[in-house]
Backbone as JSON, one array per atom type, in Angstrom:
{
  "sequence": "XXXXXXXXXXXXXXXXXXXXXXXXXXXXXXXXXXXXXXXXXXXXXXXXXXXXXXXXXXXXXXXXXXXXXXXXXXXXXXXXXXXXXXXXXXXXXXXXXXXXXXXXXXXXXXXXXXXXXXXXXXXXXXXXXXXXXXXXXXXXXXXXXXXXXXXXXXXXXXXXXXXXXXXXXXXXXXXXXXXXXXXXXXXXXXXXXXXXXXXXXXXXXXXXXXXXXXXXXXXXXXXX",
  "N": [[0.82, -1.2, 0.0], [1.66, 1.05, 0.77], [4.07, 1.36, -1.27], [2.2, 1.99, -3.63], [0.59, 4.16, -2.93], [2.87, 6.24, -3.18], [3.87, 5.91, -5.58], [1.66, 6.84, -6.34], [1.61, 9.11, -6.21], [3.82, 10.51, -7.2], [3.89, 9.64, -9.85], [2.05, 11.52, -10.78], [2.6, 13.88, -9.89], [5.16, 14.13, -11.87], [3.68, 13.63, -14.76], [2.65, 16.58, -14.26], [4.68, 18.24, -14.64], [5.62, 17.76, -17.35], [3.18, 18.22, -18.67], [3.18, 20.7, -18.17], [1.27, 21.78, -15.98], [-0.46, 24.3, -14.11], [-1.17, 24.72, -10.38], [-3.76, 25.02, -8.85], [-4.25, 27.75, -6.26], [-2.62, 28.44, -5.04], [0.56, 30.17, -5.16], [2.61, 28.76, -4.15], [2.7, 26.23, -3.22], [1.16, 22.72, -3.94], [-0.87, 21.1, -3.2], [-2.34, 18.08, -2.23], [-4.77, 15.8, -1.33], [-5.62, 13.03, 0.95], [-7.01, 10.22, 0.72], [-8.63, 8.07, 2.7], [-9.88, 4.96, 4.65], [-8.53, 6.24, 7.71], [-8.7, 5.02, 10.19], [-8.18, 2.19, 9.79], [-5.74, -0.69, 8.42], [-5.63, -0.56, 5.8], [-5.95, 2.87, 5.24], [-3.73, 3.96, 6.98], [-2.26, 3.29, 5.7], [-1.98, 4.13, 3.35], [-1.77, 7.04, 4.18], [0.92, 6.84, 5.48], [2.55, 5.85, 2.63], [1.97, 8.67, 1.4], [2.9, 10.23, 2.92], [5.71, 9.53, 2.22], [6.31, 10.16, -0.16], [5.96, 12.68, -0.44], [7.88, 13.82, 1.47], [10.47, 12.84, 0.34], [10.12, 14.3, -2.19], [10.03, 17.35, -1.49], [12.57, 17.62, -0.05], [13.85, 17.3, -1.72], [14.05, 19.15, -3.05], [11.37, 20.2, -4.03], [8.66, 20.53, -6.35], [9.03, 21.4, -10.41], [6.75, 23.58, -11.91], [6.32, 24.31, -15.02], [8.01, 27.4, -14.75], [8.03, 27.57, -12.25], [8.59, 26.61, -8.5], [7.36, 24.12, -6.67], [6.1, 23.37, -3.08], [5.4, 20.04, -1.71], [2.09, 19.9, 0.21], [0.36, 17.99, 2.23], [-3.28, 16.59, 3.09], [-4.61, 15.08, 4.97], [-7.45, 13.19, 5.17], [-10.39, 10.99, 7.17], [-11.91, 8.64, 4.97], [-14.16, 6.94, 6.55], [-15.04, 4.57, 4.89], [-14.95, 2.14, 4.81], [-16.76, 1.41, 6.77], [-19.31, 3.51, 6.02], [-20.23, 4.48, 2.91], [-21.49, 6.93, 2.75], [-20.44, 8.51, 4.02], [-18.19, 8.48, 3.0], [-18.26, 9.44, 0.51], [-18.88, 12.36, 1.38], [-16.48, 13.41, 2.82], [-14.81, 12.92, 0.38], [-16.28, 15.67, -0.71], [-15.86, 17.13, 1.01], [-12.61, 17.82, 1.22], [-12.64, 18.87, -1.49], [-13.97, 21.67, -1.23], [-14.15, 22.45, 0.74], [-11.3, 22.56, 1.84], [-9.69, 22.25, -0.39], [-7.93, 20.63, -2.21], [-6.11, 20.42, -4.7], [-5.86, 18.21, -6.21], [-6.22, 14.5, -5.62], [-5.92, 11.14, -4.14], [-5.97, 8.12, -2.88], [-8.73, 5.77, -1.17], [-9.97, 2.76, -0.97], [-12.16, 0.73, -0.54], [-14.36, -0.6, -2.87], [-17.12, 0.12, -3.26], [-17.72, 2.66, -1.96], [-15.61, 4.18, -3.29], [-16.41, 4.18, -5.7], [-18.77, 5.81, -5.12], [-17.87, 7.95, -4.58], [-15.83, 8.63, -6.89], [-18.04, 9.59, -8.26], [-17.97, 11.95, -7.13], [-16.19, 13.08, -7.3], [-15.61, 13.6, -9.79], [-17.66, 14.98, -10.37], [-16.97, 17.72, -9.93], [-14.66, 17.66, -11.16], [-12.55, 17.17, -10.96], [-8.69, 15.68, -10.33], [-8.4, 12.21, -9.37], [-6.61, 9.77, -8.39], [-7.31, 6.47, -7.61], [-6.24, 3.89, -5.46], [-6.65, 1.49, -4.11], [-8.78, 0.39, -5.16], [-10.97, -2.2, -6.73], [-12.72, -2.97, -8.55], [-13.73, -3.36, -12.06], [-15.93, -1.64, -13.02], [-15.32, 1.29, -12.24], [-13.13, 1.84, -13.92], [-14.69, 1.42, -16.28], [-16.54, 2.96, -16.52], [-14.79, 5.24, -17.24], [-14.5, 4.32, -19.85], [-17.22, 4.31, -21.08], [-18.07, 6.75, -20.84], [-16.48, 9.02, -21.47], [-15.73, 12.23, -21.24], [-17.33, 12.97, -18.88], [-15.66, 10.97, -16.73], [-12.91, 11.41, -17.3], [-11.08, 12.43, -15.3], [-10.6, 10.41, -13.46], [-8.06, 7.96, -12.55], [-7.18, 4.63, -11.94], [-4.24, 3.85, -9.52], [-3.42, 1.33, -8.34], [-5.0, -1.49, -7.11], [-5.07, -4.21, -9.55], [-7.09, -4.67, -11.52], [-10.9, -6.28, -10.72], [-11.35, -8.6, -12.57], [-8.79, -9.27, -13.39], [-7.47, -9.83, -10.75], [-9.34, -12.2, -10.44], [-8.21, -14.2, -12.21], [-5.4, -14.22, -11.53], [-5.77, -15.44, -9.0], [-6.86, -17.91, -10.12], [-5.38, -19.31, -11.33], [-3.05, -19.66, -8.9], [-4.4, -21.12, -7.37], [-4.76, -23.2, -9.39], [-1.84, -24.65, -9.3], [-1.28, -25.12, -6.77], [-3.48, -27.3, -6.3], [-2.48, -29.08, -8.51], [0.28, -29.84, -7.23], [-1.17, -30.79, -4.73], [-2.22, -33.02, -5.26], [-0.61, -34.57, -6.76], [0.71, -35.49, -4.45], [-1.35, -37.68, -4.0], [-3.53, -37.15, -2.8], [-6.77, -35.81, -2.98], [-7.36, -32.61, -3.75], [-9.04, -30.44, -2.02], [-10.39, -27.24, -1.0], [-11.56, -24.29, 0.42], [-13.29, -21.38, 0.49], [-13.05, -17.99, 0.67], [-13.97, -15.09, 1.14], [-14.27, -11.55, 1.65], [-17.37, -9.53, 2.3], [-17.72, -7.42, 0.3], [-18.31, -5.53, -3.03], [-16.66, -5.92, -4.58], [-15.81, -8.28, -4.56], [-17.59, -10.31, -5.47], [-18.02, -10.94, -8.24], [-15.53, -12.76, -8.22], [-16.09, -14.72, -6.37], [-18.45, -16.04, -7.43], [-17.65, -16.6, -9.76], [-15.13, -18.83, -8.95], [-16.86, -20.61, -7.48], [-18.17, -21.45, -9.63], [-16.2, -22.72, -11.5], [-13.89, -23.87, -9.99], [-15.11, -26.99, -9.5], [-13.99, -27.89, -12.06], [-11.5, -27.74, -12.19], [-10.84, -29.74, -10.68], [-10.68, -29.65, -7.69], [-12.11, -29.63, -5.06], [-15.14, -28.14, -3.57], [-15.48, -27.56, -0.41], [-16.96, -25.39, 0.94], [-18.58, -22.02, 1.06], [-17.6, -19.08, 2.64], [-18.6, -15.52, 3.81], [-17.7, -13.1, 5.35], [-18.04, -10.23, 7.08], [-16.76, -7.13, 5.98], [-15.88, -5.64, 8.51], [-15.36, -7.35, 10.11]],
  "CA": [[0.0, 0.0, 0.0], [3.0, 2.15, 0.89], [4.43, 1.47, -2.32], [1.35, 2.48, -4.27], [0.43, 5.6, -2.71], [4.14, 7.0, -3.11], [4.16, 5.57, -6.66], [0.7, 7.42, -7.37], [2.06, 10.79, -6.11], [5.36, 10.4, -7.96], [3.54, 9.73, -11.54], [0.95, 12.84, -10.85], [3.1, 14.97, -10.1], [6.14, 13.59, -13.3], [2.85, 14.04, -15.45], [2.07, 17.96, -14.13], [5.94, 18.67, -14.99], [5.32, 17.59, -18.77], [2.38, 19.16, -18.94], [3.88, 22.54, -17.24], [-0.15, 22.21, -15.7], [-0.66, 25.61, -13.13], [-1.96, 24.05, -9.84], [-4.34, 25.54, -7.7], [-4.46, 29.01, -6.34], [-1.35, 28.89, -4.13], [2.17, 29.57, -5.8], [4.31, 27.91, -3.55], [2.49, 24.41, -2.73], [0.38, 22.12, -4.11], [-2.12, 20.67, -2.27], [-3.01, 17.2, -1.98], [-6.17, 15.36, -0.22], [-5.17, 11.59, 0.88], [-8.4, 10.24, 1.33], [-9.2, 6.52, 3.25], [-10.22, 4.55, 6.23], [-7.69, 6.31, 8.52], [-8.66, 3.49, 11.57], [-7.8, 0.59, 8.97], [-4.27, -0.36, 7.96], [-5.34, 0.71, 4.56], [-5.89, 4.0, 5.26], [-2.98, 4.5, 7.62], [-0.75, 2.91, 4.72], [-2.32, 5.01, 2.08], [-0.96, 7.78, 4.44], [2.81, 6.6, 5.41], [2.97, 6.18, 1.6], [2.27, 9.48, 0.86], [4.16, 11.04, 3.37], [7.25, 8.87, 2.32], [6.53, 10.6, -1.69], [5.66, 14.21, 0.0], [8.93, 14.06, 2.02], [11.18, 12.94, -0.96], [10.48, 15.51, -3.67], [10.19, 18.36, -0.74], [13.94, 17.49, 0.39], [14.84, 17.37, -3.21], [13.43, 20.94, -4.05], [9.64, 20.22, -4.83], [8.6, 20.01, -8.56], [8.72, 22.47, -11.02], [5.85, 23.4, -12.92], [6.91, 25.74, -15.72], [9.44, 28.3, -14.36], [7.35, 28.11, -10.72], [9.04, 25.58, -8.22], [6.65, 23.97, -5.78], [6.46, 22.01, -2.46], [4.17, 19.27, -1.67], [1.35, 19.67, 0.57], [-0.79, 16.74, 2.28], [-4.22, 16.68, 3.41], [-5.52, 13.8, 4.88], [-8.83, 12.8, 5.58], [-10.61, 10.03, 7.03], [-13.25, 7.97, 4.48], [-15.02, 6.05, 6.77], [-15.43, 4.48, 3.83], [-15.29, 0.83, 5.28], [-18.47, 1.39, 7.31], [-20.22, 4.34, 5.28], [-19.71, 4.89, 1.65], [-22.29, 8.28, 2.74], [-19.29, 9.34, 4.65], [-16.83, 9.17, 2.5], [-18.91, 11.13, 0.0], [-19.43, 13.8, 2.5], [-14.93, 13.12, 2.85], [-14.31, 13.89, -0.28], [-16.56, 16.62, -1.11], [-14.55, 18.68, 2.06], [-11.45, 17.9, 0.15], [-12.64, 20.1, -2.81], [-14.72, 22.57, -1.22], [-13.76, 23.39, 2.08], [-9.75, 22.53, 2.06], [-9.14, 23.01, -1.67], [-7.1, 20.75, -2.82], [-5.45, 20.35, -6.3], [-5.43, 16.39, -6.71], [-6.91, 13.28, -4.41], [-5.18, 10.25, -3.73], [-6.51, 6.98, -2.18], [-9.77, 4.86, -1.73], [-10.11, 1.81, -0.69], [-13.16, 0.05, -0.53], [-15.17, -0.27, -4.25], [-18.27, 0.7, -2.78], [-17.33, 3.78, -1.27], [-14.54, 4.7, -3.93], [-17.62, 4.53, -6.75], [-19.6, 6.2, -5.07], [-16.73, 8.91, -4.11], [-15.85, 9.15, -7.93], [-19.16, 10.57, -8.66], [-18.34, 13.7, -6.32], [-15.45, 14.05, -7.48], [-16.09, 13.98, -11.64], [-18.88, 16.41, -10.22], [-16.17, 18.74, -9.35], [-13.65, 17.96, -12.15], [-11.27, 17.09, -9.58], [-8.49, 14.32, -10.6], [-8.86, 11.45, -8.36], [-5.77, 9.12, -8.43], [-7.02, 5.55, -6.72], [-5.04, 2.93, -4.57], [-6.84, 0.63, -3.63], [-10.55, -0.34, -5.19], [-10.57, -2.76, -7.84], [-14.19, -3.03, -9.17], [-14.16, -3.17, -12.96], [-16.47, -0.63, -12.95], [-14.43, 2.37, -11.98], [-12.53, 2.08, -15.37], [-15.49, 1.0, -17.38], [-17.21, 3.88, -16.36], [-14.28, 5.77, -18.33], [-14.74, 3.57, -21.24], [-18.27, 4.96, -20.94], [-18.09, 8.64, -20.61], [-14.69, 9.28, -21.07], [-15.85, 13.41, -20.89], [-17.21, 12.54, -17.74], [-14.67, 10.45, -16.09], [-11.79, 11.58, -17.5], [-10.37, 12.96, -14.42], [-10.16, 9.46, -13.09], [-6.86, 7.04, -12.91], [-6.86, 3.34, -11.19], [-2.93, 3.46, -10.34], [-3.14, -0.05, -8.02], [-4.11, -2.74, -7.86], [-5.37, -4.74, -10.84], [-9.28, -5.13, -11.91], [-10.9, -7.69, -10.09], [-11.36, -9.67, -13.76], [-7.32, -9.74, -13.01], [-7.19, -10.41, -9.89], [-9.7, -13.53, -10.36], [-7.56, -15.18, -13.1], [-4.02, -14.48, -10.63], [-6.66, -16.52, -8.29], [-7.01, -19.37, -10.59], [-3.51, -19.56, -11.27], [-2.75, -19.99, -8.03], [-4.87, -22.37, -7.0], [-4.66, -24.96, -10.29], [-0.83, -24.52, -9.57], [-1.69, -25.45, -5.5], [-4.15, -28.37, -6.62], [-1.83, -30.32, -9.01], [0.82, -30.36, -6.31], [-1.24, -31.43, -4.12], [-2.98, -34.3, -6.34], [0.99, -35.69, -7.0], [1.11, -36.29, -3.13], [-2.02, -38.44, -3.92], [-4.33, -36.18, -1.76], [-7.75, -35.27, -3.4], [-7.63, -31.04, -3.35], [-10.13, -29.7, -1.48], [-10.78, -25.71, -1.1], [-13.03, -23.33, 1.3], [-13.66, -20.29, -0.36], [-13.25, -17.2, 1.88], [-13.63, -13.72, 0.83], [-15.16, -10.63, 2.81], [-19.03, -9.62, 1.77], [-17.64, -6.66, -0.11], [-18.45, -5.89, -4.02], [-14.97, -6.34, -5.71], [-15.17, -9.69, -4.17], [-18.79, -11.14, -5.62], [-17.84, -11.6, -9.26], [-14.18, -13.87, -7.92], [-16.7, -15.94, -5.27], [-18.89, -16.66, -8.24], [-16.29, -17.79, -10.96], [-14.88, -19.74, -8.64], [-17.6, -21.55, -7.57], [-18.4, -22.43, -10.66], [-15.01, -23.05, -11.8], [-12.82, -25.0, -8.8], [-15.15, -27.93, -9.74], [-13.86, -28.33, -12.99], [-9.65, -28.11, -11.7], [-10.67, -30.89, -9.47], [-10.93, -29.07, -6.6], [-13.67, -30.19, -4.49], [-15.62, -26.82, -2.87], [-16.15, -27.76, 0.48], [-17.88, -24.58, 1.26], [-17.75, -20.48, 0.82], [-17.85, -18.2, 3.64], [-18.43, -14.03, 2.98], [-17.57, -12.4, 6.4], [-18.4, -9.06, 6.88], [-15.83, -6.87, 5.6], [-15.27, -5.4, 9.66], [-15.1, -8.51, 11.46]],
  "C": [[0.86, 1.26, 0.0], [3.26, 2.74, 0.05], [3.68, 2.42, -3.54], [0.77, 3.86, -4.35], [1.91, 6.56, -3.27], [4.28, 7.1, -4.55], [2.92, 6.82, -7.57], [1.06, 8.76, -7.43], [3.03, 11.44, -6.87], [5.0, 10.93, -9.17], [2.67, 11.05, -11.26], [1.99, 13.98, -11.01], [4.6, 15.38, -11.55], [5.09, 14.46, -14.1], [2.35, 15.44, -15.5], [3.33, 18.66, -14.75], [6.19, 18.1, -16.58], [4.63, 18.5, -18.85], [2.31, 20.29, -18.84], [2.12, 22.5, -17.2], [0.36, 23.31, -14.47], [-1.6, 24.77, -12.08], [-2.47, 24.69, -9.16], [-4.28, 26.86, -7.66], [-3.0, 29.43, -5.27], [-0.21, 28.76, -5.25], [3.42, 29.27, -5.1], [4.19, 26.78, -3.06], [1.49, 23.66, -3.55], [-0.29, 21.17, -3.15], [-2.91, 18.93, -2.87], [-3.51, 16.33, -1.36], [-5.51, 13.41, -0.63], [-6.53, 10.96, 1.59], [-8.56, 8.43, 1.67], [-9.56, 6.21, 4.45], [-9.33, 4.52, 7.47], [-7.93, 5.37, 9.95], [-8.53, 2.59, 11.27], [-6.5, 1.11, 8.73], [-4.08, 0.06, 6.42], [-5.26, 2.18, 4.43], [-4.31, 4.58, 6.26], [-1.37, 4.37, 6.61], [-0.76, 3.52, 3.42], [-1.65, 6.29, 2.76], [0.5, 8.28, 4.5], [2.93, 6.82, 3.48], [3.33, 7.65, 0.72], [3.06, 10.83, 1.4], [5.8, 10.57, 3.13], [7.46, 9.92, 0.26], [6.79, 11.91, -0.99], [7.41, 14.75, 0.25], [10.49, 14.15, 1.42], [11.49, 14.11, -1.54], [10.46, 16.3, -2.47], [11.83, 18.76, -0.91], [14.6, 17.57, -0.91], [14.34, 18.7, -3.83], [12.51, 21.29, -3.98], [9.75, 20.17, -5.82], [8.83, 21.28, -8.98], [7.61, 22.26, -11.96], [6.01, 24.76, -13.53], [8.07, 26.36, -14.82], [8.61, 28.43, -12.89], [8.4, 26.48, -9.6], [7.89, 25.34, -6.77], [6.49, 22.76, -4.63], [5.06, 21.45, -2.05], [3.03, 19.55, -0.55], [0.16, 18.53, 0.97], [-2.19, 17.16, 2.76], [-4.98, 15.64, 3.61], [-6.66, 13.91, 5.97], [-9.62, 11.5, 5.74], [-12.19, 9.79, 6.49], [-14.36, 7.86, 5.28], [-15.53, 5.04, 6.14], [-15.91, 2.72, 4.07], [-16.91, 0.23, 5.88], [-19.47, 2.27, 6.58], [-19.82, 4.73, 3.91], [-20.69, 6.68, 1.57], [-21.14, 9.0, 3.28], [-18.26, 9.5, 3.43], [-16.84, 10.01, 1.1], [-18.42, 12.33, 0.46], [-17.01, 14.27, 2.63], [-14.71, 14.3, 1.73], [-14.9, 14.97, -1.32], [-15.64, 17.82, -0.37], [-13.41, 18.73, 1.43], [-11.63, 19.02, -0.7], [-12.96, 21.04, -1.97], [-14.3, 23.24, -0.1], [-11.9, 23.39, 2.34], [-8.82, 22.4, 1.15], [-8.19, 22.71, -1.99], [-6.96, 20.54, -4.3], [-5.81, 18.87, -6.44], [-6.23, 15.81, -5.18], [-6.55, 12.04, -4.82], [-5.57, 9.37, -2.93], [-7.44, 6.09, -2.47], [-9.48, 4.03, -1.51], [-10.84, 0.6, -1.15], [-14.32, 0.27, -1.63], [-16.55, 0.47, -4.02], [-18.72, 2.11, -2.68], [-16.93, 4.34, -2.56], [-16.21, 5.07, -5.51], [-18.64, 5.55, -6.38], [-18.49, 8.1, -4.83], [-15.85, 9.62, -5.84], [-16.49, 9.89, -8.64], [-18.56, 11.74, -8.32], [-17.04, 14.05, -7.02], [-14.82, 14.36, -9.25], [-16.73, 15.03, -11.88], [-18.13, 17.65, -10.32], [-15.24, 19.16, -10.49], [-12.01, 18.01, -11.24], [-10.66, 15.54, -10.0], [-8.29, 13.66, -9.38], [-8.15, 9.8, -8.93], [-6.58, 7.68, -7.43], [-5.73, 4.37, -6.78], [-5.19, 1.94, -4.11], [-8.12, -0.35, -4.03], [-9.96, -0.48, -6.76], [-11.74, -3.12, -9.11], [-14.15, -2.89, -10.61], [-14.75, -1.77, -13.26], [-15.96, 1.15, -12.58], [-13.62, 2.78, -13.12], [-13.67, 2.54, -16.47], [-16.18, 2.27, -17.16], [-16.23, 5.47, -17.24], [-14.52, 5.3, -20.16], [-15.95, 4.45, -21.65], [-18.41, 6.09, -21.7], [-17.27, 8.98, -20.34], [-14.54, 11.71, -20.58], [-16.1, 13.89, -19.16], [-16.03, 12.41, -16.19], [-13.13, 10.24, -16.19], [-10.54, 11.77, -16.67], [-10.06, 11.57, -13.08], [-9.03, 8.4, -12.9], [-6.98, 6.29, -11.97], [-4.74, 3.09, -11.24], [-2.62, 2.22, -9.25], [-4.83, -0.73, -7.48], [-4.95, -3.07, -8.94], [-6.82, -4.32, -11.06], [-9.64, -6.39, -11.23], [-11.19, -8.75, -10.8], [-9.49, -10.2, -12.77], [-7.19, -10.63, -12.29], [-7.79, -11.89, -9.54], [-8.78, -14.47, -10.74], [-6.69, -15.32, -11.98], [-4.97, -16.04, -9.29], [-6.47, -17.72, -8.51], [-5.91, -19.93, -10.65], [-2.95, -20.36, -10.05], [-3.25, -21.05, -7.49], [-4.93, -23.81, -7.79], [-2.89, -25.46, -9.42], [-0.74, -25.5, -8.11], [-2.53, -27.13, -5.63], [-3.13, -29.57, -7.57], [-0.41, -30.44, -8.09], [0.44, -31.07, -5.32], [-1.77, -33.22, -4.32], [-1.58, -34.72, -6.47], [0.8, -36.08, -5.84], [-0.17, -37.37, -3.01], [-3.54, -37.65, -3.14], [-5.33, -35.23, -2.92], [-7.92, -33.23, -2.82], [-8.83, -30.5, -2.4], [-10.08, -28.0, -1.16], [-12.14, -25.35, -0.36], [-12.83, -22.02, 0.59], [-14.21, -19.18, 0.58], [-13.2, -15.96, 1.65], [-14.59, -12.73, 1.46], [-16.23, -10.3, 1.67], [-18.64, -7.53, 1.51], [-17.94, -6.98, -1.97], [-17.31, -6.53, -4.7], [-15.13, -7.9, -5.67], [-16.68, -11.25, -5.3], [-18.67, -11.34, -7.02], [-16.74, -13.32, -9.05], [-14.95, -14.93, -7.13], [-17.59, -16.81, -6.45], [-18.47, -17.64, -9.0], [-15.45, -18.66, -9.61], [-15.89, -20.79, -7.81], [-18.05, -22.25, -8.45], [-17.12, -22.88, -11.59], [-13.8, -24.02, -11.12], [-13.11, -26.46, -9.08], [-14.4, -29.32, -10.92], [-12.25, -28.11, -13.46], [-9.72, -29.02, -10.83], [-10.53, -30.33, -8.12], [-12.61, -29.01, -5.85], [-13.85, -28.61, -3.08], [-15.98, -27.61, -1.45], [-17.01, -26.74, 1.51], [-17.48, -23.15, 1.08], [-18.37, -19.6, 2.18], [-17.48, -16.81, 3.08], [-18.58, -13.43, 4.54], [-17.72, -11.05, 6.37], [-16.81, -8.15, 6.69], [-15.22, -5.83, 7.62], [-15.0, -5.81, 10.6], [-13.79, -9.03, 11.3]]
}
């Protein structure tokens, strides 16, 4: 998560120093909103990350954009996003409106993060995620690319992806264990979030037919 946040701040800001883009209304910082479930270790690792990018380019100058040189600014805020996807609406509308920043950085939980893209397409505000994998978050560029232009998924995969890496793993797991003679068996355990309800599907209907005998699926609540 570390990695990802630091990585997304890195490319945004690379990409504003091509573009010589003008950020914001301050000329000596840019301003950006780190937005997740600061009481989860995603949100606290969506933070470290972007204080480990912030702290970097600072110490190295800040960026330049055009002939202006500028240092980073954070702004973090917590989602809620785990328990309320109304909250983290309400999140990152304050971001734009009341604490004004330039860029937004994070997201978590697909739910939330979809519903958190709306507000902030509404706005015209780009909105770097880090963490929500939902198909839908892209496709919704595919869409209405006028729209949702101001969107970028920069981790982790799609959860098409992340099914297949799934399968992978588990044929790869099953014919080792089938050499030791030992009929595979598989429980099927993923939290009762969206990202997760296409991967519980396909593999229910799929494990049967790698020889992998389902012996049952459990969907825990995503805060237990």
């Amino acid at each position: 998560m570390n990695r990802a946040m630091k990585g997304a701040i890195i490319l945004l800001l690379a990409s504003l120093v091509m573009a010589g883009v003008s950020c914001g209304p301050s000329e000596e910082e840019i301003k950006i909103g780190v937005i997740g479930p600061m009481d989860y270790i995603q949100g606290e690792h969506h933070w470290y990350g972007a204080q480990m990018a912030a702290e970097e380019i600072n110490a190295a100058g800040g960026i330049m954009v055009g002939n202006e040189s500028y240092q980073i600014k954070l702004v973090q805020i917590d989602s809620n996003e785990i328990i309320s996807p109304t909250d983290a609406v309400t999140a990152m509308e304050r971001l734009i409106t009341v604490d004004e920043v330039d860029f937004v950085v994070g997201g978590f939980r697909s739910e939330s993060v979809i519903a958190m893209q709306e507000k902030a397409m509404e706005y015209g505000m780009i909105f770097l995620g880090c963490g929500a994998s939902d198909n839908l978050l892209c496709e919704n560029v595919a869409t209405d690319y006028e729209k949702y232009k101001y969107w970028f998924r920069v981790s982790p995969v799609n959860g098409t992806s992340l099914t297949t890496i799934s399968f992978m793993l588990a044929g790869m797991v099953a014919q080792e264990v089938g050499a030791l003679g030992v009929a595979p068996k598989v429980a099927i355990l993923a939290e009762n979030m969206v990202w997760a309800d296409p991967l519980v599907a396909a593999a229910e209907a799929t494990f049967p037919g790698m020889g992998l005998e389902v012996v049952g699926t459990w969907r825990p609540s995503q805060t237990a």
